[in-house]
C-alpha positions as CSV (number, residue, x, y, z in Angstrom):
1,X,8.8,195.3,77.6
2,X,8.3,193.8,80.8
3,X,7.7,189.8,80.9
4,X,4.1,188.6,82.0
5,X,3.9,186.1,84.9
6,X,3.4,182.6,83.7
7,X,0.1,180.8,84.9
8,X,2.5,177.7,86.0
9,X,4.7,178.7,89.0
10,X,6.8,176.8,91.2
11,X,5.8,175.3,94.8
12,X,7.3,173.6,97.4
13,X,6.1,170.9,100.0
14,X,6.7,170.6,103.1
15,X,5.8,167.7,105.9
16,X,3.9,168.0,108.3
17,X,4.6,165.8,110.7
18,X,8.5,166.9,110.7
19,X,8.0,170.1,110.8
20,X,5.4,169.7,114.3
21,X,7.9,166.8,115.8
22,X,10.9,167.6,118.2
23,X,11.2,163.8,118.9
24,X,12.3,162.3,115.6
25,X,14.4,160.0,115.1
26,X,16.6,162.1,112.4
27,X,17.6,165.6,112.0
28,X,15.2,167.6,108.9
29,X,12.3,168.1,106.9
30,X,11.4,166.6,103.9
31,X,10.2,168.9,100.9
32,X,9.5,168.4,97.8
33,X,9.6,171.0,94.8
34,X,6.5,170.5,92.1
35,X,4.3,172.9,89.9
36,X,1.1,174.1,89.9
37,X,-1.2,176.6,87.6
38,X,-1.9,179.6,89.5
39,X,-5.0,180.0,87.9
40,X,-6.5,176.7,88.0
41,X,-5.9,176.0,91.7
42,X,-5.5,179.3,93.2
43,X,-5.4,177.5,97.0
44,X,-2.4,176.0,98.8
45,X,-1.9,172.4,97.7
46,X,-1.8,169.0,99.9
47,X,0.0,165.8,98.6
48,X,0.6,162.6,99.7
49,X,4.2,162.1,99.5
50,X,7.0,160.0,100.5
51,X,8.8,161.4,103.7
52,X,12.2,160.0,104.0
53,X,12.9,161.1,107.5
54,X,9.6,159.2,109.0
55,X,9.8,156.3,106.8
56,X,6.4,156.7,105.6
57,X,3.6,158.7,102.8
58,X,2.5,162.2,105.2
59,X,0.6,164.8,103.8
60,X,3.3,167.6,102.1
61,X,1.5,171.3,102.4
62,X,2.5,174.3,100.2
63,X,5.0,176.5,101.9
64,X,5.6,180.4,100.9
């Protein structure tokens, strides 16, 4: 038998401002990994999170 999907799936965040910068200060992106239920919050997710390459809290966005 095949294995349903699970309502909790895994997403990852990505910054924005490093991800729309070519002048930083340091080569990469900062992402996070977290979970979400699909069926609760069926849209992409934005968090505040730490970005280590800015040096400050950005807003992280859901990436495929």
């Amino acid at each position: 038998m095949a294995k349903k999907k699970g309502t909790r799936i895994i997403i990852t965040l990505e910054c924005t401002q490093c991800r729309s910068n070519n002048q930083k200060r340091s080569v990469g992106v900062s992402r996070y990994t977290s979970q979400k239920n699909r069926q609760n919050t069926s849209f992409r997710l934005e968090l505040k999170k730490y970005c280590p390459y800015c040096n400050k809290h950005r807003i992280h966005k859901e990436i495929k």
